[in-house]
PDB file of N, CA, C and O in Angstrom:
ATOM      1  N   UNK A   1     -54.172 206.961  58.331  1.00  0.00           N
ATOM      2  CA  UNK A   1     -54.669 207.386  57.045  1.00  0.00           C
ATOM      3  C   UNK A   1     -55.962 206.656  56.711  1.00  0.00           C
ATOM      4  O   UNK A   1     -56.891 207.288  56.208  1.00  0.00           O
ATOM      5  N   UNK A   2     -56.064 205.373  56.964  1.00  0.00           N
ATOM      6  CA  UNK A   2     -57.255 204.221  56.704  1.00  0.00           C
ATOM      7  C   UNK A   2     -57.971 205.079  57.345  1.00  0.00           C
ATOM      8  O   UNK A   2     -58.472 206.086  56.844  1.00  0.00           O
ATOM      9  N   UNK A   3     -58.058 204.730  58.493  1.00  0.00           N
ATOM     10  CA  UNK A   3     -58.931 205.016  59.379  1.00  0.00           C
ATOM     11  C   UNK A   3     -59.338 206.470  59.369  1.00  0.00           C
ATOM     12  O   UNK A   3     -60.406 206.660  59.950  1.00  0.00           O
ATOM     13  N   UNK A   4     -58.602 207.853  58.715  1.00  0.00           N
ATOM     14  CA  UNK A   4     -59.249 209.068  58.673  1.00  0.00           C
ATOM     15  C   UNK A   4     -60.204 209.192  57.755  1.00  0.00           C
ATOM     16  O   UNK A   4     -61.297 209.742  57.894  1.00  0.00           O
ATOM     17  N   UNK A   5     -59.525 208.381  56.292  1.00  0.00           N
ATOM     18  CA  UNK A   5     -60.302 208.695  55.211  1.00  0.00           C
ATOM     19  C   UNK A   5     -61.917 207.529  55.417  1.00  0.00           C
ATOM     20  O   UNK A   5     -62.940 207.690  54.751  1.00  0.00           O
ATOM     21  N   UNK A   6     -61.744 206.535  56.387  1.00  0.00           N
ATOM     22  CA  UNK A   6     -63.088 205.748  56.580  1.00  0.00           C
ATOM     23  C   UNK A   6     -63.806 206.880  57.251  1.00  0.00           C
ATOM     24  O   UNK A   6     -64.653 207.464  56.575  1.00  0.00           O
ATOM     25  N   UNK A   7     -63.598 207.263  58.445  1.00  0.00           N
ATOM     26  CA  UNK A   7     -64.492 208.368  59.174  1.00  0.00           C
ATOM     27  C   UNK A   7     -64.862 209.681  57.894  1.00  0.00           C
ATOM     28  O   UNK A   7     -66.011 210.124  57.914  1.00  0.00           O
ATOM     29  N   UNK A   8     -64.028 210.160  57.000  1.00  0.00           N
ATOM     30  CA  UNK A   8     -64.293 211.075  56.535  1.00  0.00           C
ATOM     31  C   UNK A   8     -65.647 210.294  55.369  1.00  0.00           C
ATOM     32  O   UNK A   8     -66.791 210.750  55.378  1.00  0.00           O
ATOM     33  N   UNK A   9     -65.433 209.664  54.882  1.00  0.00           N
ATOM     34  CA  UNK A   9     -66.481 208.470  53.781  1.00  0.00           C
ATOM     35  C   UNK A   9     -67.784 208.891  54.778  1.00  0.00           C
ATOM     36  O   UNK A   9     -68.798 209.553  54.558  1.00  0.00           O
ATOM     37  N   UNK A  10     -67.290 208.218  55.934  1.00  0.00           N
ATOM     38  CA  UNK A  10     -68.959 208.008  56.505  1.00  0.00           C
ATOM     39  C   UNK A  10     -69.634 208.856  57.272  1.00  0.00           C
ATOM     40  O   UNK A  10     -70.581 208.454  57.948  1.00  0.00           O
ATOM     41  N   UNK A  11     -69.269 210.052  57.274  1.00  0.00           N
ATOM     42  CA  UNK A  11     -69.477 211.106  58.524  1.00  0.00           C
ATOM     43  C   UNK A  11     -69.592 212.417  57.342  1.00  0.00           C
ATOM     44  O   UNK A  11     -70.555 213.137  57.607  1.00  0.00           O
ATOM     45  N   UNK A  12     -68.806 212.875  56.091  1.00  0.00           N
ATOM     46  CA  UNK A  12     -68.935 214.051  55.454  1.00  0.00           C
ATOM     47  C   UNK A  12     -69.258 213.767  54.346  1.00  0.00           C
ATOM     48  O   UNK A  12     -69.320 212.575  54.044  1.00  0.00           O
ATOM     49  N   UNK A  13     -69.537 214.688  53.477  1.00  0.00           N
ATOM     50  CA  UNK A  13     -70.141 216.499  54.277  1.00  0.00           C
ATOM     51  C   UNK A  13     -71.239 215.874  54.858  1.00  0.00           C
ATOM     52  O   UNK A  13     -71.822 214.845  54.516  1.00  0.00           O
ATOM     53  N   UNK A  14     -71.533 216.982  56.203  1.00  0.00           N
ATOM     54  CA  UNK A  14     -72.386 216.880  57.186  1.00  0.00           C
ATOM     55  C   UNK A  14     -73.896 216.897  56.118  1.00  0.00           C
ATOM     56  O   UNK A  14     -74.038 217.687  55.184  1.00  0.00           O
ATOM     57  N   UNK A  15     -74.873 215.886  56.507  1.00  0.00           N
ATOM     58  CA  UNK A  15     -75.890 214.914  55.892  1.00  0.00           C
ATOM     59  C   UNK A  15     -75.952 214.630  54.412  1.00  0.00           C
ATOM     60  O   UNK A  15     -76.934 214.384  53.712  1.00  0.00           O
ATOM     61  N   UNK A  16     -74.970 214.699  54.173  1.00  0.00           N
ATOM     62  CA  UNK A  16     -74.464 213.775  52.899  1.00  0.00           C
ATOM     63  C   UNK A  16     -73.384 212.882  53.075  1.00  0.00           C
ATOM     64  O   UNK A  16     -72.347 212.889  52.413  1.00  0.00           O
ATOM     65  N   UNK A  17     -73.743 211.923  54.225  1.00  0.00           N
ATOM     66  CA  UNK A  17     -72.570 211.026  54.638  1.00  0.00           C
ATOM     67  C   UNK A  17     -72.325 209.676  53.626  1.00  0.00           C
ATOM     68  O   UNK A  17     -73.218 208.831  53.573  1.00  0.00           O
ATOM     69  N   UNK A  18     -71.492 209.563  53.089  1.00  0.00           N
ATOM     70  CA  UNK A  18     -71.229 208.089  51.886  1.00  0.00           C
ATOM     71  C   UNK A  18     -71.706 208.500  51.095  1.00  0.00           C
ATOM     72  O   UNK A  18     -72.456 207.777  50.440  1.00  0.00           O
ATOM     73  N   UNK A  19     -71.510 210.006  50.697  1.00  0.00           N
ATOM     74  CA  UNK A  19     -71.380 210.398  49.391  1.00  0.00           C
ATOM     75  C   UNK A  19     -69.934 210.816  48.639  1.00  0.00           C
ATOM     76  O   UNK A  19     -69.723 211.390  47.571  1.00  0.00           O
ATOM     77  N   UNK A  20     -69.147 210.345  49.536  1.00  0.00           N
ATOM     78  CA  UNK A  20     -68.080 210.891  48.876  1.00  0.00           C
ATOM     79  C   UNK A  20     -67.292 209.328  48.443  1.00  0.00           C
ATOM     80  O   UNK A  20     -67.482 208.282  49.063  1.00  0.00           O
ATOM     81  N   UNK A  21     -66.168 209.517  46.952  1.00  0.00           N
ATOM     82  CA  UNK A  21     -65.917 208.610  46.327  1.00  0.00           C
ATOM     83  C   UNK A  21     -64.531 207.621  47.466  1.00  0.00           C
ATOM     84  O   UNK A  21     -63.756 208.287  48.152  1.00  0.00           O
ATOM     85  N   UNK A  22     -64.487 206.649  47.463  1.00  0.00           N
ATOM     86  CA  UNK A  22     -62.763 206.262  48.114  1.00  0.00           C
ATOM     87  C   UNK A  22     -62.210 206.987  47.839  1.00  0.00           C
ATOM     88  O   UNK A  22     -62.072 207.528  48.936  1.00  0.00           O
ATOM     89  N   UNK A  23     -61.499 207.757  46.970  1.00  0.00           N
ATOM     90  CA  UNK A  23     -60.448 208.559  46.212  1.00  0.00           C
ATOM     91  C   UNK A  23     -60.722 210.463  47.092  1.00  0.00           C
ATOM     92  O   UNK A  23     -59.967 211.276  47.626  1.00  0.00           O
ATOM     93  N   UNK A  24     -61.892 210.414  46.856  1.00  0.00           N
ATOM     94  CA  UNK A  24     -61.974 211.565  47.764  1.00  0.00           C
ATOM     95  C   UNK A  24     -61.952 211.483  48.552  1.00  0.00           C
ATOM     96  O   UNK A  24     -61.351 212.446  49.027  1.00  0.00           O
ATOM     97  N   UNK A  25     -62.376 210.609  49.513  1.00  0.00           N
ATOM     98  CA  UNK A  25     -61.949 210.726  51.256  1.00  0.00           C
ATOM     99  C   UNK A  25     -60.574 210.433  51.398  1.00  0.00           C
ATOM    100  O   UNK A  25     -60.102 211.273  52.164  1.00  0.00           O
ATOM    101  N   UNK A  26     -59.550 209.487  50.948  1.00  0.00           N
ATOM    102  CA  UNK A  26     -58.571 209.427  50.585  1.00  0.00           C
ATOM    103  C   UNK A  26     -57.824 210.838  50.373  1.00  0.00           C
ATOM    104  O   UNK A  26     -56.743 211.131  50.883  1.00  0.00           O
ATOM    105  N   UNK A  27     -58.483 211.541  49.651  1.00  0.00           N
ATOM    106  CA  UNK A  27     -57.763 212.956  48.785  1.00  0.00           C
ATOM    107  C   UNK A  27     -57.591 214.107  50.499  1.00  0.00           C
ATOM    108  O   UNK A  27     -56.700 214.692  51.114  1.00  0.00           O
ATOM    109  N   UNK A  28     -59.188 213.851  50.616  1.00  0.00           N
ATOM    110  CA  UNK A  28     -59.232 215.003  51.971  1.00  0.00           C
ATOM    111  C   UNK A  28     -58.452 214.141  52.919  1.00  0.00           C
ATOM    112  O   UNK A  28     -57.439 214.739  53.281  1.00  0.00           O
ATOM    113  N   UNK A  29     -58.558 213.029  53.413  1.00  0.00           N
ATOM    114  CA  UNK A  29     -57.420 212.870  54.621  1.00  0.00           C
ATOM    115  C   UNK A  29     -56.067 213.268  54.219  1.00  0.00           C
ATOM    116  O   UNK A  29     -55.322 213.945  54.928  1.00  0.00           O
ATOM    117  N   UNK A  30     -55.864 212.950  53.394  1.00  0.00           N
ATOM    118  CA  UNK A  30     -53.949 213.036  52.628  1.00  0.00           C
ATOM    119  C   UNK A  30     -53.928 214.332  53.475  1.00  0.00           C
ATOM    120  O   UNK A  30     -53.257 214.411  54.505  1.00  0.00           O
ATOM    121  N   UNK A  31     -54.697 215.355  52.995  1.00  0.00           N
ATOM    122  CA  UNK A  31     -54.801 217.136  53.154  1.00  0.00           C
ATOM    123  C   UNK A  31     -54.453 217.106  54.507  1.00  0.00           C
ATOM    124  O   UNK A  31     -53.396 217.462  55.027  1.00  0.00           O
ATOM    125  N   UNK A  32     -55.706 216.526  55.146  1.00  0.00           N
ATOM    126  CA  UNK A  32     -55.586 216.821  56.586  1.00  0.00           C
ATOM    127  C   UNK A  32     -54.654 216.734  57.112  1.00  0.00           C
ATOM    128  O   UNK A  32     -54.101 217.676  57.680  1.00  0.00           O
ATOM    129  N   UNK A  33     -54.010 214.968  57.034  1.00  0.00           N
ATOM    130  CA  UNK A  33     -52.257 214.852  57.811  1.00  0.00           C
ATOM    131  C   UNK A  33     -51.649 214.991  57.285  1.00  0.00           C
ATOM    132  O   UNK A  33     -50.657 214.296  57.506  1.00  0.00           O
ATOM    133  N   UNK A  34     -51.528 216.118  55.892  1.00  0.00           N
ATOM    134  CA  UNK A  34     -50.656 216.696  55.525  1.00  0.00           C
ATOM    135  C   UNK A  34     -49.905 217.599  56.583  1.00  0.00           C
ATOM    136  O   UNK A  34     -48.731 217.380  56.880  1.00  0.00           O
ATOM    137  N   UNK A  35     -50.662 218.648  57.148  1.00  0.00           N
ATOM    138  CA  UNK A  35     -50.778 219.457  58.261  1.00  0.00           C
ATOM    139  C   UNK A  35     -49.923 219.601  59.241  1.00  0.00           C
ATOM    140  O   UNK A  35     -50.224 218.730  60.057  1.00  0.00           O
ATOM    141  N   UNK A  36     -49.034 220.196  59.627  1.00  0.00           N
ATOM    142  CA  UNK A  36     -48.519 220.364  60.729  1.00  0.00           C
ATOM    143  C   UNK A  36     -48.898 220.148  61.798  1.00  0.00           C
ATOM    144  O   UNK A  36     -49.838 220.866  62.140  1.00  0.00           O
ATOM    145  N   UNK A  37     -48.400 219.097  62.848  1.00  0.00           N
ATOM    146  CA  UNK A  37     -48.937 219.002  64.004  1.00  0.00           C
ATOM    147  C   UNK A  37     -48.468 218.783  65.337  1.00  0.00           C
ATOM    148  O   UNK A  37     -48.063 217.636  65.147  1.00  0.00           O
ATOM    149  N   UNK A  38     -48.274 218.949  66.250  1.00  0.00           N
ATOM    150  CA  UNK A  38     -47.717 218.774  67.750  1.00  0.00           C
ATOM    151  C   UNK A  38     -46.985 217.513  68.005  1.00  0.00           C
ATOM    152  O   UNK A  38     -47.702 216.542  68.243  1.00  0.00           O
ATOM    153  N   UNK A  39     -45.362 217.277  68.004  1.00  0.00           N
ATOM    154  CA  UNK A  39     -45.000 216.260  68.540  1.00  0.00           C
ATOM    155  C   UNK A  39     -45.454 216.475  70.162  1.00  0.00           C
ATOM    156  O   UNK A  39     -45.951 217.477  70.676  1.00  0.00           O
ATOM    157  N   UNK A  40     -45.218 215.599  70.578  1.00  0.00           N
ATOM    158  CA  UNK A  40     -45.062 215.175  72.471  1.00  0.00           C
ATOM    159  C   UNK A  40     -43.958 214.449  73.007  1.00  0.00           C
ATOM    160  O   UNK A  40     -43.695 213.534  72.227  1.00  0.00           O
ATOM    161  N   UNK A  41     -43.514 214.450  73.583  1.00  0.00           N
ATOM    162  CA  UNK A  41     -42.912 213.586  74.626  1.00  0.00           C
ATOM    163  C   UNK A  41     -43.037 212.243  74.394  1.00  0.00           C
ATOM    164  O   UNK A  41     -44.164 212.147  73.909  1.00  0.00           O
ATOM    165  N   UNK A  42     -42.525 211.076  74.454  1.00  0.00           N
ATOM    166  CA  UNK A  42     -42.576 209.901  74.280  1.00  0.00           C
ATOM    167  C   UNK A  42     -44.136 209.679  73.486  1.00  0.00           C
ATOM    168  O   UNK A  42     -45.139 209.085  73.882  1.00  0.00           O
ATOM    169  N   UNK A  43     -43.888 210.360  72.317  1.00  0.00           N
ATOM    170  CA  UNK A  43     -44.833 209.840  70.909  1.00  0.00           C
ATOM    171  C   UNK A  43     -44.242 208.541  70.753  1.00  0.00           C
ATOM    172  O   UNK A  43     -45.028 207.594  70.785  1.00  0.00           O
ATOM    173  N   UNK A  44     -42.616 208.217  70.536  1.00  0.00           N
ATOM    174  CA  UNK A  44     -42.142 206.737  69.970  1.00  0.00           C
ATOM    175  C   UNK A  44     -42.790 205.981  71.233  1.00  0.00           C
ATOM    176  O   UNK A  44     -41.967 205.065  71.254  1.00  0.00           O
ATOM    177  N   UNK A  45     -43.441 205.756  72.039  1.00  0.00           N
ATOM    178  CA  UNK A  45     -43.892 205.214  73.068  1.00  0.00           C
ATOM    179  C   UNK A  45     -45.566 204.701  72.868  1.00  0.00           C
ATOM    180  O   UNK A  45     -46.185 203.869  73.531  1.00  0.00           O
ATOM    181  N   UNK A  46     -46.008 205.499  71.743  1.00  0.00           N
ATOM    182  CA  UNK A  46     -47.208 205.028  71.841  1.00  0.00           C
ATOM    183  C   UNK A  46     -47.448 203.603  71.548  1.00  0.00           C
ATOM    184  O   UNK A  46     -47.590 202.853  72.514  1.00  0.00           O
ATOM    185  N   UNK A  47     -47.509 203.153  70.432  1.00  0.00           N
ATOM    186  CA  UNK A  47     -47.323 201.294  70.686  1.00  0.00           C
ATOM    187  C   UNK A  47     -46.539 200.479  71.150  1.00  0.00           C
ATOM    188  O   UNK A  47     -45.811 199.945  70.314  1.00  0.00           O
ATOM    189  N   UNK A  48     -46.377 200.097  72.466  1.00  0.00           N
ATOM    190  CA  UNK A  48     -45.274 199.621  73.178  1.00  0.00           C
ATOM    191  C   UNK A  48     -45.429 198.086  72.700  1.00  0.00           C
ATOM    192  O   UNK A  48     -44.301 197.604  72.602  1.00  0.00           O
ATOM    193  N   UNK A  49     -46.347 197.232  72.398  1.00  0.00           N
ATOM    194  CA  UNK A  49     -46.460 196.294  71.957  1.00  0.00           C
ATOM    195  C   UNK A  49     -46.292 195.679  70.435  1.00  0.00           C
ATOM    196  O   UNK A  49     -46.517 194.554  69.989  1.00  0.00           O
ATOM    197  N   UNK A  50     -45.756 197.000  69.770  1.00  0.00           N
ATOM    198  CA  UNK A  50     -45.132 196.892  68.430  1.00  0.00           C
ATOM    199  C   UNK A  50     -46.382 196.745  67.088  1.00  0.00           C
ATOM    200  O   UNK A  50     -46.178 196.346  65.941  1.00  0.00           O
ATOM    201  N   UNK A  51     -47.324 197.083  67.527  1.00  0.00           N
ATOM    202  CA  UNK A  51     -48.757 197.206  66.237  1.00  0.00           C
ATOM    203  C   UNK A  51     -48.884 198.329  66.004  1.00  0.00           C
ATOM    204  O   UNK A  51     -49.990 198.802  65.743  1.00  0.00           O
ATOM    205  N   UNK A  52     -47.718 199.083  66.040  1.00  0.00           N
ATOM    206  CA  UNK A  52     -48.077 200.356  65.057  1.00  0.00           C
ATOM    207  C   UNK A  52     -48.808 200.715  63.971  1.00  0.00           C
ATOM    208  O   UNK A  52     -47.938 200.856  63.111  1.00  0.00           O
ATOM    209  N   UNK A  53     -49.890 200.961  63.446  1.00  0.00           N
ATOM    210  CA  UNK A  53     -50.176 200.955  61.924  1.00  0.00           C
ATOM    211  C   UNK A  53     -49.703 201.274  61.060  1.00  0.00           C
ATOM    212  O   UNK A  53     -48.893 202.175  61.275  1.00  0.00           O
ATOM    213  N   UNK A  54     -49.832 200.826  59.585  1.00  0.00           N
ATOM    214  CA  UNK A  54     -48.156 201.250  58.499  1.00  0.00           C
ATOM    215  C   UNK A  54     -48.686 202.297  58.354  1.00  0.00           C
ATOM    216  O   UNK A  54     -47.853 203.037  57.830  1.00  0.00           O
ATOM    217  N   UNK A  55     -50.149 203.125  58.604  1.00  0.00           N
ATOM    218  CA  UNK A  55     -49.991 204.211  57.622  1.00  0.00           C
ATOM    219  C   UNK A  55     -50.097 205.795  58.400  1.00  0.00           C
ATOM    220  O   UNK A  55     -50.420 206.880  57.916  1.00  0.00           O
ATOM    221  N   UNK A  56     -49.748 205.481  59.575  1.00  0.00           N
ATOM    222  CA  UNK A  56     -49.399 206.688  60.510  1.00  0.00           C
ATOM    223  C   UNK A  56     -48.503 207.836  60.139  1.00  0.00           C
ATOM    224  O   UNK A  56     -47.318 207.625  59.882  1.00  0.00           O
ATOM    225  N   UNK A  57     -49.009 209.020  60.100  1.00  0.00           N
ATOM    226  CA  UNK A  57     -48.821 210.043  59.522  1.00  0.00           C
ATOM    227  C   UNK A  57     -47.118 211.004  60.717  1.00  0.00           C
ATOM    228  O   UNK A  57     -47.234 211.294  61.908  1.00  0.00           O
ATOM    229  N   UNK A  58     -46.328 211.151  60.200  1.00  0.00           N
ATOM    230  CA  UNK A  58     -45.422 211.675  60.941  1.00  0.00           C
ATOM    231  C   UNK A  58     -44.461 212.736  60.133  1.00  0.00           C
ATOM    232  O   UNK A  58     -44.507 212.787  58.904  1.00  0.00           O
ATOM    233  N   UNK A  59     -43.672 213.499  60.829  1.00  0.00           N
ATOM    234  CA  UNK A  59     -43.407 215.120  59.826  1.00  0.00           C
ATOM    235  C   UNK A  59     -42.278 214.304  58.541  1.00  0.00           C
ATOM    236  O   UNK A  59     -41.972 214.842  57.476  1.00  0.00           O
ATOM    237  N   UNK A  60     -42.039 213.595  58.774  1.00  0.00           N
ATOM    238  CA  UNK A  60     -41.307 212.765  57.285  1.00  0.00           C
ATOM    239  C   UNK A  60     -42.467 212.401  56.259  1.00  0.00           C
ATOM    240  O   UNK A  60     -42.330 212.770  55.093  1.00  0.00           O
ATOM    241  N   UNK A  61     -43.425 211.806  56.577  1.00  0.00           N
ATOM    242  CA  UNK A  61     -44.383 211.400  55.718  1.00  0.00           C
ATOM    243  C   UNK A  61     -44.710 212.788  55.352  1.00  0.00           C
ATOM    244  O   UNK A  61     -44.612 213.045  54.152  1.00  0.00           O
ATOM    245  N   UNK A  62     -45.146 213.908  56.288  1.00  0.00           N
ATOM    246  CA  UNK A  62     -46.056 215.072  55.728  1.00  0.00           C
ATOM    247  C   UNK A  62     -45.148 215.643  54.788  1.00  0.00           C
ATOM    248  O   UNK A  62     -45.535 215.830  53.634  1.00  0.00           O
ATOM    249  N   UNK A  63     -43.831 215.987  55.184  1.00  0.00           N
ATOM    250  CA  UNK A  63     -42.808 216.794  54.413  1.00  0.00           C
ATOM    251  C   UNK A  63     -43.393 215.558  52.707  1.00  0.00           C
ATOM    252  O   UNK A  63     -44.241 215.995  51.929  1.00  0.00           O
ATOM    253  N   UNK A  64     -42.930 214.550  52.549  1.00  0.00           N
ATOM    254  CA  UNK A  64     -43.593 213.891  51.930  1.00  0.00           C
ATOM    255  C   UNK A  64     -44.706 214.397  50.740  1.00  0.00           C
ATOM    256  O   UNK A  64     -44.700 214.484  49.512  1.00  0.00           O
ATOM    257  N   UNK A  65     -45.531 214.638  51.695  1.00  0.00           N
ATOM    258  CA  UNK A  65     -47.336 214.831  51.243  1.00  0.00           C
ATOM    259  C   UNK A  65     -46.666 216.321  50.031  1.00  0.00           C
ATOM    260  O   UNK A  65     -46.927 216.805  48.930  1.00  0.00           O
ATOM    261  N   UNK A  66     -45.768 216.496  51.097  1.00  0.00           N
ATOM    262  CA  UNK A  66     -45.732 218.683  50.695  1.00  0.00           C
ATOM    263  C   UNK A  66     -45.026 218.807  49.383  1.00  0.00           C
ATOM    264  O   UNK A  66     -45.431 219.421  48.397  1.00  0.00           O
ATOM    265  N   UNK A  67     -43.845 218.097  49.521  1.00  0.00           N
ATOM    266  CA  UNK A  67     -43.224 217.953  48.107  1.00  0.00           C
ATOM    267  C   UNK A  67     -43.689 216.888  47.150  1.00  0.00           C
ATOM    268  O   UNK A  67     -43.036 216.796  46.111  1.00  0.00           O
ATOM    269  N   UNK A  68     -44.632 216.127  47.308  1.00  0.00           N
ATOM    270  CA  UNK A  68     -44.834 215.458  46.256  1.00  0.00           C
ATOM    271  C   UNK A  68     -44.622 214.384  45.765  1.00  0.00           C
ATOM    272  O   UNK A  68     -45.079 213.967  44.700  1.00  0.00           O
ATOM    273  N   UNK A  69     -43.344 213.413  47.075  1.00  0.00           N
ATOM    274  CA  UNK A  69     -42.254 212.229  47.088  1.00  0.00           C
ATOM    275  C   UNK A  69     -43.184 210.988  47.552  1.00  0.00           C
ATOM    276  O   UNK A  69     -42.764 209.847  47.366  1.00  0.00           O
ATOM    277  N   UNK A  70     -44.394 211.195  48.131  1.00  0.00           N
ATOM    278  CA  UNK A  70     -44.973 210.210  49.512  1.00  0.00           C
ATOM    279  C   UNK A  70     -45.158 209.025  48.237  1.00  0.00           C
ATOM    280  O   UNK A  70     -45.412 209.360  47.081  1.00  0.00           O
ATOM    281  N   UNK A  71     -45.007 207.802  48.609  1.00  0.00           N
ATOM    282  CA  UNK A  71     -44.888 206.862  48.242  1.00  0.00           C
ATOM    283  C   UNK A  71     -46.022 205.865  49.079  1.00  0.00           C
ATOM    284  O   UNK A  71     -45.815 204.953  49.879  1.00  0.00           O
ATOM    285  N   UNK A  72     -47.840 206.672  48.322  1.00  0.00           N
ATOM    286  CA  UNK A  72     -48.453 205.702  48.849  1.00  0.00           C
ATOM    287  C   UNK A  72     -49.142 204.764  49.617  1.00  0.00           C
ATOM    288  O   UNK A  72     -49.734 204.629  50.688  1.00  0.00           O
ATOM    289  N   UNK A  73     -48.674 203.943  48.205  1.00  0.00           N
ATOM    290  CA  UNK A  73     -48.437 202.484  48.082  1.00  0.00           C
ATOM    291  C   UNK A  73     -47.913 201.487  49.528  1.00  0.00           C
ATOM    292  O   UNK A  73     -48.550 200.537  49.981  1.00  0.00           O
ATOM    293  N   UNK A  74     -46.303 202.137  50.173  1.00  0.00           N
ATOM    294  CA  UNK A  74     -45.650 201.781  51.372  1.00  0.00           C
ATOM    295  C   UNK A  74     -46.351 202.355  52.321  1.00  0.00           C
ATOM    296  O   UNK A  74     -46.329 201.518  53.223  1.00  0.00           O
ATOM    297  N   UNK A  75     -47.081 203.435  52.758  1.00  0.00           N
ATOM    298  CA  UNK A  75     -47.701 203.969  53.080  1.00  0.00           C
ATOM    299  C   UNK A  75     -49.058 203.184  53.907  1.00  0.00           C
ATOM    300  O   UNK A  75     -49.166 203.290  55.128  1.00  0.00           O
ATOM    301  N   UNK A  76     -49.986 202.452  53.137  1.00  0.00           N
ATOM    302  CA  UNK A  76     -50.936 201.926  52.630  1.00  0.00           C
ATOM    303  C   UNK A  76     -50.605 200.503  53.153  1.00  0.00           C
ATOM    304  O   UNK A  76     -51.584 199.862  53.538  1.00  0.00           O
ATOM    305  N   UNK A  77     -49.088 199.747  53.252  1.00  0.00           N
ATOM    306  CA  UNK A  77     -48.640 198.344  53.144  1.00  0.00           C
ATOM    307  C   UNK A  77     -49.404 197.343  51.864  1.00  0.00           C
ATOM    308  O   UNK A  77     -49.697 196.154  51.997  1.00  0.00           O
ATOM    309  N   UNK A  78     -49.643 198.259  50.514  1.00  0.00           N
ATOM    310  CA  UNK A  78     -49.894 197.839  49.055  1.00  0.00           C
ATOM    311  C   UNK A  78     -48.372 197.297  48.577  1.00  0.00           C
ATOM    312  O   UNK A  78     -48.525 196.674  47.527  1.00  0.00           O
ATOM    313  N   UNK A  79     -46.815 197.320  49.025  1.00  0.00           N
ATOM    314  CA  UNK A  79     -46.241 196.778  48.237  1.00  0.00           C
ATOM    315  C   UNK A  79     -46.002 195.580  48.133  1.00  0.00           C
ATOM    316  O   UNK A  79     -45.343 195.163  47.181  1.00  0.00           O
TER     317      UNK A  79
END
């Protein structure tokens, strides 16, 4: 989530890059991994060394995003 809404800050809209507020790049990533998207095969495999990031987007979080429940804050590691 950090890391989408930083790329989205500094990269959009195309040559108006760091015009958009925290809250809006924030707003458009939420959107984005709101989204339905492709599990794989040993996804629980991707950090084998246990540094997962807290705010990795997965169909619990999105279901989340969809109804309105996402909590954030835990999300974020703000609690």
């Amino acid at each position: 989530m950090s890391k989408m809404a930083g790329y989205i800050q500094n990269n959009m809209p195309v040559g108006q890059a760091g015009t958009l507020t925290d809250q809006e790049a924030s707003d458009l990533a939420a959107f984005i991994l709101s989204k339905d998207r492709p599990e794989w095969k040993n996804h629980d495999k991707d950090w084998p060394k246990g540094d997962r990031p807290t705010d990795i987007m997965n169909k619990e979080r999105r279901d989340q995003i969809k109804d309105g429940t996402i909590d954030w804050n835990e999300v974020l590691g703000k609690e």
